[in-house]
Predicted model as a PDB file, atoms N, CA, C, CB and O in Angstrom, pLDDT in the B-factor column:
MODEL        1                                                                  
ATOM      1  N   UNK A   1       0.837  -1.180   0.000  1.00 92.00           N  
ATOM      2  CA  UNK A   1       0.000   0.000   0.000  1.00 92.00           C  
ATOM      3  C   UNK A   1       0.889   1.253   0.000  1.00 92.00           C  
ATOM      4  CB  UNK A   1      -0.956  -0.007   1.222  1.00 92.00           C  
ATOM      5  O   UNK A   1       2.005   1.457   0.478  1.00 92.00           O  
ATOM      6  N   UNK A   2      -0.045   2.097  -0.754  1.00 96.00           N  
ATOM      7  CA  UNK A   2       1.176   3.454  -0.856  1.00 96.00           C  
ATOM      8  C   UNK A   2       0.272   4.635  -0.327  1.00 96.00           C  
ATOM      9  CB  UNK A   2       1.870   3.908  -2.755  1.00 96.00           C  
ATOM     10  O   UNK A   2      -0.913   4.797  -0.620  1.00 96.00           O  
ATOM     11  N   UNK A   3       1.142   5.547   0.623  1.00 97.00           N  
ATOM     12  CA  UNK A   3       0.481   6.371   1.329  1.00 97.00           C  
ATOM     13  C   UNK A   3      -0.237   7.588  -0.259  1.00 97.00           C  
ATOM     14  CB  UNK A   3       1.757   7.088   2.712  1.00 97.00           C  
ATOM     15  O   UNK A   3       0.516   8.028  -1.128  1.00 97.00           O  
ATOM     16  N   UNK A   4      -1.509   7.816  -0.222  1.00 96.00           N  
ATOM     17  CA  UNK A   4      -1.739   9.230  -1.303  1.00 96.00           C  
ATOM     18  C   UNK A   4      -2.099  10.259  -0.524  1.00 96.00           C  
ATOM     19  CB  UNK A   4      -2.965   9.147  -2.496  1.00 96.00           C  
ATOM     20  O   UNK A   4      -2.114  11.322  -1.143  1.00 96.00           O  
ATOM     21  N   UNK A   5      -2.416  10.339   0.687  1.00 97.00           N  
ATOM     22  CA  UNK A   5      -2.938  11.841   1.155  1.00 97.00           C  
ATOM     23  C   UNK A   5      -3.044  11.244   2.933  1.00 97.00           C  
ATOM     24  CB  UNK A   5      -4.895  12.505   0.184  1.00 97.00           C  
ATOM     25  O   UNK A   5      -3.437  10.249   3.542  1.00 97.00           O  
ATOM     26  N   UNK A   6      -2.439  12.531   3.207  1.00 98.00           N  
ATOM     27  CA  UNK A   6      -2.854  12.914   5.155  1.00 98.00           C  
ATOM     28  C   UNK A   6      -3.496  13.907   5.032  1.00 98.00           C  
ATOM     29  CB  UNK A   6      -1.589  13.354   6.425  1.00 98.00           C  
ATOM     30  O   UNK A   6      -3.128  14.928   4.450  1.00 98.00           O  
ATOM     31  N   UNK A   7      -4.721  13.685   5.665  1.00 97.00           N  
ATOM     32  CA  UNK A   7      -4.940  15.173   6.393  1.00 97.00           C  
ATOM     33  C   UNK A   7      -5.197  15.374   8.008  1.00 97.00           C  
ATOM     34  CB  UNK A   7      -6.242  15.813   5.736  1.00 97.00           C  
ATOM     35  O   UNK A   7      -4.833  14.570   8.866  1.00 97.00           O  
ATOM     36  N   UNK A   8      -5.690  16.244   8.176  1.00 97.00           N  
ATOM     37  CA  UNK A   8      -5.913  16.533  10.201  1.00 97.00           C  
ATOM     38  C   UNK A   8      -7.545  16.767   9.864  1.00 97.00           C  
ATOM     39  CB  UNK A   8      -4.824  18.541  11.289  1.00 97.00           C  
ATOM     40  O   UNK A   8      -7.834  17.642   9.047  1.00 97.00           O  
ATOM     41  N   UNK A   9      -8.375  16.151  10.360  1.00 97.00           N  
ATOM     42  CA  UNK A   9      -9.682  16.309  10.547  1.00 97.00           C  
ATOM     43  C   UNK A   9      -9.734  17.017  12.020  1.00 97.00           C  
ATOM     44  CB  UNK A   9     -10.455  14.899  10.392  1.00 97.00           C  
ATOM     45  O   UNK A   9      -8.853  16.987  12.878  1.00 97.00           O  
ATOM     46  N   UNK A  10     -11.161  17.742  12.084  1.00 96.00           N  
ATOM     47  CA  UNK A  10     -11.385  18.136  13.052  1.00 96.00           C  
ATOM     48  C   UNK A  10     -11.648  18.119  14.430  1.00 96.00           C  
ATOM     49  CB  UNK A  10     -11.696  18.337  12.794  1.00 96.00           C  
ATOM     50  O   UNK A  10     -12.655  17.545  14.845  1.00 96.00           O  
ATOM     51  N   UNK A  11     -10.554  18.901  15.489  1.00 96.00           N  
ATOM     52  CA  UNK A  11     -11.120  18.096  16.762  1.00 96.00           C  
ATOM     53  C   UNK A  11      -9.328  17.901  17.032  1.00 96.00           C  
ATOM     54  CB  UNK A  11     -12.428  16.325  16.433  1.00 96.00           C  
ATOM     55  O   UNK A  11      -8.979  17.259  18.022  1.00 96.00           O  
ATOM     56  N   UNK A  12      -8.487  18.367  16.294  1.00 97.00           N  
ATOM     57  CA  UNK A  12      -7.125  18.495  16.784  1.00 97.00           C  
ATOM     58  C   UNK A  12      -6.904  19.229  18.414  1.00 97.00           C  
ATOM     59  CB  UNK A  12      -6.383  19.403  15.615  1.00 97.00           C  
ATOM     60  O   UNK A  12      -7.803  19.912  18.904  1.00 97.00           O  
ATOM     61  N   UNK A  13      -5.867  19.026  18.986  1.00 96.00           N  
ATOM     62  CA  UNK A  13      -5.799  19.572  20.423  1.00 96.00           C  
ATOM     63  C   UNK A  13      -4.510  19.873  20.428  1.00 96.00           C  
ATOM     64  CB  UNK A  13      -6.206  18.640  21.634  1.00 96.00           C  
ATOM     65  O   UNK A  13      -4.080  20.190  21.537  1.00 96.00           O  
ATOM     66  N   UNK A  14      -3.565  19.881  19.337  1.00 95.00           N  
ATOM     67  CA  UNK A  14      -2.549  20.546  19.359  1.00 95.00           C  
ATOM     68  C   UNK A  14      -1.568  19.767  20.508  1.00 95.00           C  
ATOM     69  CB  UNK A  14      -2.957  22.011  19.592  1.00 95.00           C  
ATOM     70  O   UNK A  14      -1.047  20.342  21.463  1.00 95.00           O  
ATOM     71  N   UNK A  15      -1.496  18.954  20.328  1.00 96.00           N  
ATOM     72  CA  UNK A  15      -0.583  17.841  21.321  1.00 96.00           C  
ATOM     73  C   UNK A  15       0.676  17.734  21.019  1.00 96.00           C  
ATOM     74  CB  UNK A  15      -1.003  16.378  21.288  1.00 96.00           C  
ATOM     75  O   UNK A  15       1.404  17.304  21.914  1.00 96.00           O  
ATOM     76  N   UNK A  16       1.234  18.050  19.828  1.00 95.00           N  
ATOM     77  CA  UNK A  16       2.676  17.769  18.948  1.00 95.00           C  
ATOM     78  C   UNK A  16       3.301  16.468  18.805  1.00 95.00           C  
ATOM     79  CB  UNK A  16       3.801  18.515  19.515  1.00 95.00           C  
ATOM     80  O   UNK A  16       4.376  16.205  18.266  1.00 95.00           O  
ATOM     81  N   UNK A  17       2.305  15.537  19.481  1.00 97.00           N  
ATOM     82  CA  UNK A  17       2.724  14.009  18.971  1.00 97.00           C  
ATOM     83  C   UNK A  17       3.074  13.816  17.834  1.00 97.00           C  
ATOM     84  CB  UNK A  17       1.818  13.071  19.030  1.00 97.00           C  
ATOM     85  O   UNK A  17       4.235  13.446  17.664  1.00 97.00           O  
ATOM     86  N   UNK A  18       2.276  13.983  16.786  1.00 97.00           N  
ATOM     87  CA  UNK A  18       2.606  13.913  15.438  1.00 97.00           C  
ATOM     88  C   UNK A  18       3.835  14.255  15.054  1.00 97.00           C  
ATOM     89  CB  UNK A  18       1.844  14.579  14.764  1.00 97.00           C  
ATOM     90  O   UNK A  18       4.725  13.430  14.852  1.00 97.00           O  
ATOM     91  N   UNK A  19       3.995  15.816  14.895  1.00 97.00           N  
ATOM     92  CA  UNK A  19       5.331  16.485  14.958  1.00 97.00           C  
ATOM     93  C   UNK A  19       6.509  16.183  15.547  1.00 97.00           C  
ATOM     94  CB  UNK A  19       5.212  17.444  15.369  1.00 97.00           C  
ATOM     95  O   UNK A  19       7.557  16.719  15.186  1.00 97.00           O  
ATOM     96  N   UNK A  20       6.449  15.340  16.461  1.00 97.00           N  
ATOM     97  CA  UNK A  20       7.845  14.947  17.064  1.00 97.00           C  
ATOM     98  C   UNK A  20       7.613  13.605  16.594  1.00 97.00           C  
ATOM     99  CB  UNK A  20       8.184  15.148  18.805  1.00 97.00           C  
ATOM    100  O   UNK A  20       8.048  12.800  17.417  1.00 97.00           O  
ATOM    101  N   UNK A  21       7.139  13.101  15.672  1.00 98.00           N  
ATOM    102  CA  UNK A  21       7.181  11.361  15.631  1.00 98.00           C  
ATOM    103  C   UNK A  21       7.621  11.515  13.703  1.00 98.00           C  
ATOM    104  CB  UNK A  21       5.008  10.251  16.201  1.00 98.00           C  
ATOM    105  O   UNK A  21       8.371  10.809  13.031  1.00 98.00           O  
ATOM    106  N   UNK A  22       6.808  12.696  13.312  1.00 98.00           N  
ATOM    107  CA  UNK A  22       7.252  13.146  11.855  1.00 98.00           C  
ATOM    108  C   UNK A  22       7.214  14.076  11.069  1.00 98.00           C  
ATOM    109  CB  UNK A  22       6.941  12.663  11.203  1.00 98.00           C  
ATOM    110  O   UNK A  22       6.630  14.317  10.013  1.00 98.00           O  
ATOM    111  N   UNK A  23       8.311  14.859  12.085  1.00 97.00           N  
ATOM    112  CA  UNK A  23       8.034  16.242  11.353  1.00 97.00           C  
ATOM    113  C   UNK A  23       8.485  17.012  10.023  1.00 97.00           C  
ATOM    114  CB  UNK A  23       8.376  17.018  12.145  1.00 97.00           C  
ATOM    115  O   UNK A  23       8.789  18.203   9.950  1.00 97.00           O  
ATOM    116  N   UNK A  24       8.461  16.082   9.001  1.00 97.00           N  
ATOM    117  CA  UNK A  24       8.742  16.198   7.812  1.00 97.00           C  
ATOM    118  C   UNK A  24       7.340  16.402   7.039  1.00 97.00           C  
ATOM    119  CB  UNK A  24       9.570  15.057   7.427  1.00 97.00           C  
ATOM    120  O   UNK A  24       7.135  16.945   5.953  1.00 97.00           O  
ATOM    121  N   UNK A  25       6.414  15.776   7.968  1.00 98.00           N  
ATOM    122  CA  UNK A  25       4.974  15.769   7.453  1.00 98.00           C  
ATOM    123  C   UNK A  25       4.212  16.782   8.150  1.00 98.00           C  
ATOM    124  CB  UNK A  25       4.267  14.405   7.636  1.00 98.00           C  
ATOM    125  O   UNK A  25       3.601  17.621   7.489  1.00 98.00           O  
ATOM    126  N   UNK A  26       4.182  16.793   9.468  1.00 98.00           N  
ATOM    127  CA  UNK A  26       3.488  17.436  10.579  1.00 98.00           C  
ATOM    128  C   UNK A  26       4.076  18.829  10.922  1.00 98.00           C  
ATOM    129  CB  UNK A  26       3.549  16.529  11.809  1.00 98.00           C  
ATOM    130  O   UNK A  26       5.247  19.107  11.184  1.00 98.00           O  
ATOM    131  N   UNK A  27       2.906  19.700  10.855  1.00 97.00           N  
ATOM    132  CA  UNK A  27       3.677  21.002  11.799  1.00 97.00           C  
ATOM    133  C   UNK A  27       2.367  21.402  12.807  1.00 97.00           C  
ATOM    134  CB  UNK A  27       4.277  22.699  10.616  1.00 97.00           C  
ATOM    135  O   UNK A  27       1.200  21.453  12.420  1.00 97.00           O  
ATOM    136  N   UNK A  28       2.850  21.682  14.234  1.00 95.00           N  
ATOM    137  CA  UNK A  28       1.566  22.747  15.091  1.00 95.00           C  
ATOM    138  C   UNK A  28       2.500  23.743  15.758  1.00 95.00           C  
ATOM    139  CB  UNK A  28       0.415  21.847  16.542  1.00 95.00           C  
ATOM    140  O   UNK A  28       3.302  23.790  16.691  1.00 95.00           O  
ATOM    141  N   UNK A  29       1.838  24.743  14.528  1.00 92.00           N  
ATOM    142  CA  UNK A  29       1.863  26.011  15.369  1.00 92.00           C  
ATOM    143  C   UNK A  29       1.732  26.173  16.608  1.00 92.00           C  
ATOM    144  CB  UNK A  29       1.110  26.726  15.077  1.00 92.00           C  
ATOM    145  O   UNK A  29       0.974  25.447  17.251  1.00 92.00           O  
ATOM    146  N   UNK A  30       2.627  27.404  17.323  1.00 88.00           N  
ATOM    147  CA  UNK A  30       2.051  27.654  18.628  1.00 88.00           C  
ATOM    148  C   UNK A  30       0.657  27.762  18.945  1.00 88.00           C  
ATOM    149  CB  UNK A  30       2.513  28.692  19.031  1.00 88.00           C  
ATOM    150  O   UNK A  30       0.077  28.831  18.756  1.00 88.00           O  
ATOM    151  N   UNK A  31       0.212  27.014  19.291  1.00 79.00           N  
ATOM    152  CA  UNK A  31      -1.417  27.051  20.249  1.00 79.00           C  
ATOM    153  C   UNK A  31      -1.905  26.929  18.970  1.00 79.00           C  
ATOM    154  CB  UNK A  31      -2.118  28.626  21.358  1.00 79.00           C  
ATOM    155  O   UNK A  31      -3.061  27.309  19.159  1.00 79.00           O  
ATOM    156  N   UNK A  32      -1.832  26.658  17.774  1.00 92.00           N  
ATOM    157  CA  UNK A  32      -2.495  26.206  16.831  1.00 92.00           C  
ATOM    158  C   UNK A  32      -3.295  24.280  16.105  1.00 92.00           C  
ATOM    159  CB  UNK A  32      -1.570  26.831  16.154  1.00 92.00           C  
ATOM    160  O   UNK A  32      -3.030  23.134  16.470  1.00 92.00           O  
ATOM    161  N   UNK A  33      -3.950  24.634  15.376  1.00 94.00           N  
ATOM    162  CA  UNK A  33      -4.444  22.905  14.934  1.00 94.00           C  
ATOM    163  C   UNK A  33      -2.865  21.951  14.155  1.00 94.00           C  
ATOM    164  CB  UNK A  33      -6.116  23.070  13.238  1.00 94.00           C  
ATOM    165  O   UNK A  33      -1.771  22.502  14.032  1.00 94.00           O  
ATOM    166  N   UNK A  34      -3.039  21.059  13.899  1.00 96.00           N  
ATOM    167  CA  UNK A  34      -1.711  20.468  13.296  1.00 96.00           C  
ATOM    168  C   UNK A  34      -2.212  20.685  11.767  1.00 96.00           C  
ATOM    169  CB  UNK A  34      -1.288  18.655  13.784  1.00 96.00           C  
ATOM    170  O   UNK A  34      -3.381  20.603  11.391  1.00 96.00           O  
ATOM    171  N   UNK A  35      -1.143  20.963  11.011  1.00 96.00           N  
ATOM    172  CA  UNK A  35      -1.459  21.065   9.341  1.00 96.00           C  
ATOM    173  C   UNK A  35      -0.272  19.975   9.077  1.00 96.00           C  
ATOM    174  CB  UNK A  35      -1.204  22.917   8.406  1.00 96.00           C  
ATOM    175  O   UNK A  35       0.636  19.638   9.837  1.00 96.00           O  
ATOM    176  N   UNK A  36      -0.645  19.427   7.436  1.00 97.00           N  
ATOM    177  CA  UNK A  36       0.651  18.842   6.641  1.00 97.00           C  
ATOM    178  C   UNK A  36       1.358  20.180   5.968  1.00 97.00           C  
ATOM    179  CB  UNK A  36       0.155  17.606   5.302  1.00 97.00           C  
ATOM    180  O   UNK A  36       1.093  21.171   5.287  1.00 97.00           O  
ATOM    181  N   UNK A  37       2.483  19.485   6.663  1.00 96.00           N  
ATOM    182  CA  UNK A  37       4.081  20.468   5.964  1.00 96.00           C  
ATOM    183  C   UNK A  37       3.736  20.408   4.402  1.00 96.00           C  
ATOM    184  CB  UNK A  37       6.094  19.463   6.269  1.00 96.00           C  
ATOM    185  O   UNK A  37       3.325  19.377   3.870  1.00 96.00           O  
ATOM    186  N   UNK A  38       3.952  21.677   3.682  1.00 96.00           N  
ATOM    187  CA  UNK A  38       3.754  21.913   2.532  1.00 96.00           C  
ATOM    188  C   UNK A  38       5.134  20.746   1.919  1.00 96.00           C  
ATOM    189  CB  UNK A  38       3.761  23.673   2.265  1.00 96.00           C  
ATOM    190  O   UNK A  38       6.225  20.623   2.475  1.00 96.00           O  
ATOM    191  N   UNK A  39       4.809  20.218   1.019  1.00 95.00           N  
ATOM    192  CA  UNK A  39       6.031  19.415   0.429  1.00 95.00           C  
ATOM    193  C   UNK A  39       5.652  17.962   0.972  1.00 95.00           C  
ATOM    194  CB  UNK A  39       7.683  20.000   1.012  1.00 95.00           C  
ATOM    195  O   UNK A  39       6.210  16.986   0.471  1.00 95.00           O  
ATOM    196  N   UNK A  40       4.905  17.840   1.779  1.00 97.00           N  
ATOM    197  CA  UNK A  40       4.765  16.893   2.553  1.00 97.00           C  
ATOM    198  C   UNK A  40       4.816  15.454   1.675  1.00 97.00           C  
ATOM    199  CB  UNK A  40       3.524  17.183   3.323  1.00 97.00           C  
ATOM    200  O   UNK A  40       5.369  14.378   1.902  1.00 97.00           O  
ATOM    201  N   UNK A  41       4.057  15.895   0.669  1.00 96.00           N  
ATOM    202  CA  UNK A  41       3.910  14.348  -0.105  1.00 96.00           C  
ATOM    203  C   UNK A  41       5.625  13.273  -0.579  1.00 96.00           C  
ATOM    204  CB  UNK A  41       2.958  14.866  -1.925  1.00 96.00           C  
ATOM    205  O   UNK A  41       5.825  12.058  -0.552  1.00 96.00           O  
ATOM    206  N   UNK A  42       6.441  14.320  -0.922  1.00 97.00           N  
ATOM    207  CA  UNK A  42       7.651  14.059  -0.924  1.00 97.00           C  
ATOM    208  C   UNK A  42       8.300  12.908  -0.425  1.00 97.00           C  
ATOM    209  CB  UNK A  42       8.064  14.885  -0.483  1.00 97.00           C  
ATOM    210  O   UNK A  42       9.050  12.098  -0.970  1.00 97.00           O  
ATOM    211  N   UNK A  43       7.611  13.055   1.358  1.00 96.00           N  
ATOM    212  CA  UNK A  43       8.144  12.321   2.065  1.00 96.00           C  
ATOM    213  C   UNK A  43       7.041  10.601   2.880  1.00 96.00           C  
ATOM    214  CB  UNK A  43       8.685  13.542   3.031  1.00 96.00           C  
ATOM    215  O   UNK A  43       7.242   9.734   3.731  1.00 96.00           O  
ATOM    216  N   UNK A  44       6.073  10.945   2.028  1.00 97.00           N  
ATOM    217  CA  UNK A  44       4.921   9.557   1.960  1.00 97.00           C  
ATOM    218  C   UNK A  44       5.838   8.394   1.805  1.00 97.00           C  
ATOM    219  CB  UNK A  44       3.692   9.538   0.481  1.00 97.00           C  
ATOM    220  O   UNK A  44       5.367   7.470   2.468  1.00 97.00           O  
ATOM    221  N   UNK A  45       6.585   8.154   1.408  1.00 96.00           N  
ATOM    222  CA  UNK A  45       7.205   6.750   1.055  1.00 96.00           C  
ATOM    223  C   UNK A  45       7.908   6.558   2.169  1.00 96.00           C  
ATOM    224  CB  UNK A  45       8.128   6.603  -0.254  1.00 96.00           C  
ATOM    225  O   UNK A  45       7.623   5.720   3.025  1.00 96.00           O  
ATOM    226  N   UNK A  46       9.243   7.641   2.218  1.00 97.00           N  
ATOM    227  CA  UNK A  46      10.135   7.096   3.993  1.00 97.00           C  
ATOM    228  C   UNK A  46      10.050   7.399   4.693  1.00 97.00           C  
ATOM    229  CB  UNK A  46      11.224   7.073   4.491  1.00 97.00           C  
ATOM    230  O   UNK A  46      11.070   7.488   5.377  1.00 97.00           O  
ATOM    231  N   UNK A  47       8.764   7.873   5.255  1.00 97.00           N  
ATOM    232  CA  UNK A  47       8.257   8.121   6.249  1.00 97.00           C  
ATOM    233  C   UNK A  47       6.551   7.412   6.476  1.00 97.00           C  
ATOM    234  CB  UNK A  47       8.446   9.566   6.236  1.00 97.00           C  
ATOM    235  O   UNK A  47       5.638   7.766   7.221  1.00 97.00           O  
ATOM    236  N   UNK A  48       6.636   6.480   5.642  1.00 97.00           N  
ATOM    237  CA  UNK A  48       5.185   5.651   5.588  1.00 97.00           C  
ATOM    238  C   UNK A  48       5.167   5.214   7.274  1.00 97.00           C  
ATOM    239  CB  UNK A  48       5.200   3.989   4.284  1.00 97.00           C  
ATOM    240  O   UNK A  48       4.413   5.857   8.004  1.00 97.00           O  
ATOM    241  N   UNK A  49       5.699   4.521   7.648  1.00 98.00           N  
ATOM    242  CA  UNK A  49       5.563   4.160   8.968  1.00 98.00           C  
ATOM    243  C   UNK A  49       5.935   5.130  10.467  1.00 98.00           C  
ATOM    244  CB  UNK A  49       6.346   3.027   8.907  1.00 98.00           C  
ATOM    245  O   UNK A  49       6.118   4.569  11.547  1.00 98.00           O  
ATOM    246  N   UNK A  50       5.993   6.426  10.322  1.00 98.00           N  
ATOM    247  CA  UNK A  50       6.005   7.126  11.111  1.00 98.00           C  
ATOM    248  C   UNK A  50       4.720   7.813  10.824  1.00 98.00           C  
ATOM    249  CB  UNK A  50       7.139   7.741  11.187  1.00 98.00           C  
ATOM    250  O   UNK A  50       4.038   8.276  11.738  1.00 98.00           O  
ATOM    251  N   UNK A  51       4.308   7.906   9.331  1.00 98.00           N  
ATOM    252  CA  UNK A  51       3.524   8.412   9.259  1.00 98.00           C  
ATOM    253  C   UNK A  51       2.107   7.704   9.965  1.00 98.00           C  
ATOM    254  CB  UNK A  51       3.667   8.700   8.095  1.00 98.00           C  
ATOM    255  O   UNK A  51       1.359   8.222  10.795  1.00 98.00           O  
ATOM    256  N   UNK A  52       2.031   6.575   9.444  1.00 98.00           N  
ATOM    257  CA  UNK A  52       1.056   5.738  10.143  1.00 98.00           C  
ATOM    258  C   UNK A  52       0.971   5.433  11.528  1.00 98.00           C  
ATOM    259  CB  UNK A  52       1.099   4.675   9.660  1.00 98.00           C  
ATOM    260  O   UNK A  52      -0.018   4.969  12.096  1.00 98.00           O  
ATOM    261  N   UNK A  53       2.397   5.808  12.194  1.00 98.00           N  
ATOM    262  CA  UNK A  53       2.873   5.475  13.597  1.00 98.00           C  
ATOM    263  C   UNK A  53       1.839   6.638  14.102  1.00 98.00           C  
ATOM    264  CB  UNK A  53       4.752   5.642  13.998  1.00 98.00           C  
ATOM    265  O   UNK A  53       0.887   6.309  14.810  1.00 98.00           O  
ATOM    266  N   UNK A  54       2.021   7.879  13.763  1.00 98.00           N  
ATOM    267  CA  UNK A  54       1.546   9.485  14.145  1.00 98.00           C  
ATOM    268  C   UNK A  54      -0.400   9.003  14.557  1.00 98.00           C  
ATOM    269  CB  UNK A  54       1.836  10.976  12.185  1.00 98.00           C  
ATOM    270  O   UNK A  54      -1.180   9.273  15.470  1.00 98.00           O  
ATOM    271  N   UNK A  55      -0.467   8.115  13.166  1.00 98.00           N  
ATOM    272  CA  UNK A  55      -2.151   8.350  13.192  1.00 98.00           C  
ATOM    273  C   UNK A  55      -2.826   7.474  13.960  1.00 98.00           C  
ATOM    274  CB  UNK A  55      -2.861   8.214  11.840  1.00 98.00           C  
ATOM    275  O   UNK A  55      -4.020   7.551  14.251  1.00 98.00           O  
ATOM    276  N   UNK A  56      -1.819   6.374  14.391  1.00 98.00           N  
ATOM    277  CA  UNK A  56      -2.213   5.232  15.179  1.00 98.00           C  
ATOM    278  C   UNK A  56      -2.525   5.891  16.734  1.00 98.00           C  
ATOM    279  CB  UNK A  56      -0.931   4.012  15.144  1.00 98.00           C  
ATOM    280  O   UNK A  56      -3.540   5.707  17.406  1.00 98.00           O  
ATOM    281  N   UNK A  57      -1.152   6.838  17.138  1.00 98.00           N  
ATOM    282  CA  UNK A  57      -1.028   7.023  18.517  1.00 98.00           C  
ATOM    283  C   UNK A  57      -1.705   8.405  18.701  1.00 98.00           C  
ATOM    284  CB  UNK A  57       0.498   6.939  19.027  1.00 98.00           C  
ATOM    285  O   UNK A  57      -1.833   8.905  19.819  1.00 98.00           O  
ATOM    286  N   UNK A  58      -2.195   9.089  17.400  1.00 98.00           N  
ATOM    287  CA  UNK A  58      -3.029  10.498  17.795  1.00 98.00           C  
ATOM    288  C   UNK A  58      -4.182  10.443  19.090  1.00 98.00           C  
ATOM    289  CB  UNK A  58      -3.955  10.963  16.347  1.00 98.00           C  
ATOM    290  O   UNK A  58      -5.229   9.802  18.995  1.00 98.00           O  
ATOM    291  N   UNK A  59      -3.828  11.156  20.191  1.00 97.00           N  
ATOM    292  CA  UNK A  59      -5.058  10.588  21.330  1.00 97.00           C  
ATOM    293  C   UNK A  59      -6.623  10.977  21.000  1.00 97.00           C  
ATOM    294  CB  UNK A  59      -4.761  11.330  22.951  1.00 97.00           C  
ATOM    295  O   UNK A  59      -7.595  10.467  21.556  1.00 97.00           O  
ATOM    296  N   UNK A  60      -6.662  12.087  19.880  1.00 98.00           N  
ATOM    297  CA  UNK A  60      -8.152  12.100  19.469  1.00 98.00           C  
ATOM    298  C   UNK A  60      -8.519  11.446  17.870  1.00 98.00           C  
ATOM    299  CB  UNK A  60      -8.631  13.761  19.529  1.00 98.00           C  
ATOM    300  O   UNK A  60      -9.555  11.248  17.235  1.00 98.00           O  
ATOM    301  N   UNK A  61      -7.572  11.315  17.717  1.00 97.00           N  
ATOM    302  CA  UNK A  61      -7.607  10.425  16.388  1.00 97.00           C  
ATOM    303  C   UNK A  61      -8.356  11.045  14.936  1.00 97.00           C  
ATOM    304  CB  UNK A  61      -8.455   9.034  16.820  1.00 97.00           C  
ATOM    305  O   UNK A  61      -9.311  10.731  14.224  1.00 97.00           O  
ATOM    306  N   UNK A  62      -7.338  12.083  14.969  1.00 98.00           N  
ATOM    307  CA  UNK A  62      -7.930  13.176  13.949  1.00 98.00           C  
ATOM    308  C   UNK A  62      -7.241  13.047  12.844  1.00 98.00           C  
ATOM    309  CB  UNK A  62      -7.859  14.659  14.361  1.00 98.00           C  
ATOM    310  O   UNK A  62      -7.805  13.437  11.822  1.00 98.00           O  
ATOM    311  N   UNK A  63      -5.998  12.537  12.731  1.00 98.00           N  
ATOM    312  CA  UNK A  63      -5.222  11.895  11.322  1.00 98.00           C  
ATOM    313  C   UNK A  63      -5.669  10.684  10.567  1.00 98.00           C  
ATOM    314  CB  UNK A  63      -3.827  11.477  11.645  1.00 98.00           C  
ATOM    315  O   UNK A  63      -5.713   9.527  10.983  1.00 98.00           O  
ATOM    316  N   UNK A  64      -6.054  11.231   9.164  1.00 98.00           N  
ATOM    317  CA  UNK A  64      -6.709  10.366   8.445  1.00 98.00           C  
ATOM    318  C   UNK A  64      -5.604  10.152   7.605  1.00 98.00           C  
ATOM    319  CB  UNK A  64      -8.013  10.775   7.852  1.00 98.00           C  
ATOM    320  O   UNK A  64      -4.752  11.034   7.501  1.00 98.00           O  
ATOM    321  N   UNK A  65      -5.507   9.037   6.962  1.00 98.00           N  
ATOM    322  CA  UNK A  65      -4.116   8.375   5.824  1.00 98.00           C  
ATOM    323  C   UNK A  65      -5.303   7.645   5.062  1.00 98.00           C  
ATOM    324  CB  UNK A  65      -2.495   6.988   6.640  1.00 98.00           C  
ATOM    325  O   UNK A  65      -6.174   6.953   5.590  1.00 98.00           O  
ATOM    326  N   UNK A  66      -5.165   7.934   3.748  1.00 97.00           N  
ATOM    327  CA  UNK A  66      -5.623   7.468   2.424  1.00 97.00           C  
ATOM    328  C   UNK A  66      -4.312   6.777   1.866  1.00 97.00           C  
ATOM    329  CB  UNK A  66      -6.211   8.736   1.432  1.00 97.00           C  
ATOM    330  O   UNK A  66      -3.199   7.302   1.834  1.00 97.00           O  
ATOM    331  N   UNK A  67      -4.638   5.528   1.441  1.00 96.00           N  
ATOM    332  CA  UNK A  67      -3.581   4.767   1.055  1.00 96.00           C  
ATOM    333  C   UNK A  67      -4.496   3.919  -0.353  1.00 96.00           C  
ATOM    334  CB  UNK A  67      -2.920   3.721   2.524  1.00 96.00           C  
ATOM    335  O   UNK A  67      -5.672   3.701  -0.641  1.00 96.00           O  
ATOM    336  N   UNK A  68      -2.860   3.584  -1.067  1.00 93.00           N  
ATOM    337  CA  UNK A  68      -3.872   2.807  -2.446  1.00 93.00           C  
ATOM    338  C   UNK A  68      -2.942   1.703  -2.720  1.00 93.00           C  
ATOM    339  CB  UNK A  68      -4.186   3.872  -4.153  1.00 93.00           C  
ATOM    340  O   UNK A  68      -1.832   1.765  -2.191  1.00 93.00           O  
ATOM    341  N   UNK A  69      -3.209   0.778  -3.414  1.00 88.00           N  
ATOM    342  CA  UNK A  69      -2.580  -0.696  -3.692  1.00 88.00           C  
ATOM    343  C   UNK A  69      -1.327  -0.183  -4.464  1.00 88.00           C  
ATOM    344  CB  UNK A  69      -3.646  -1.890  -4.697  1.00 88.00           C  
ATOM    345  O   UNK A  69      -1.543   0.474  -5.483  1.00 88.00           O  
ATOM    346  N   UNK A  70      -0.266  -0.374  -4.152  1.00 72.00           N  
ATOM    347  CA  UNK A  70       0.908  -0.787  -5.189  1.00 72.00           C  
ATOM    348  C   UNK A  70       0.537  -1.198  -6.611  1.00 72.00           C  
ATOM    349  CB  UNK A  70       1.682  -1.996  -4.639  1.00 72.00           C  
ATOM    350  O   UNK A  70       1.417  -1.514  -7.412  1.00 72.00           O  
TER     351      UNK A  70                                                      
ENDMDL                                                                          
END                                                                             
């Protein structure tokens, strides 16, 4: 499976889990929601499993990963 799109659905709490697990993908602003790092797609392939790591351990579970068959 190949990662095609992250996004942050609503209901973020600004925790920076994400961001410290992959911040090639993830950014939160001070006191802000989490967005994907512009460029972000770049890094879908070597960072597939941090990326998925991020959405597994999000505590409100607002990271969505769209993935498609090889």
């Amino acid at each position: 499976m190949t990662i095609q799109k992250v996004s942050i659905e609503e209901g973020c709490i600004s925790c920076s889990l994400c961001m410290d697990i992959a911040p090639d993908v993830f950014d939160v602003p001070d006191g802000e929601d989490c967005v994907i790092q512009p460029g972000a797609q770049t890094h879908f392939a070597s960072k597939k499993a941090d990326i998925l790591l991020a959405a597994a351990d999000c505590p409100v579970e607002v990271i969505a990963v769209e993935e498609t068959e090889e």
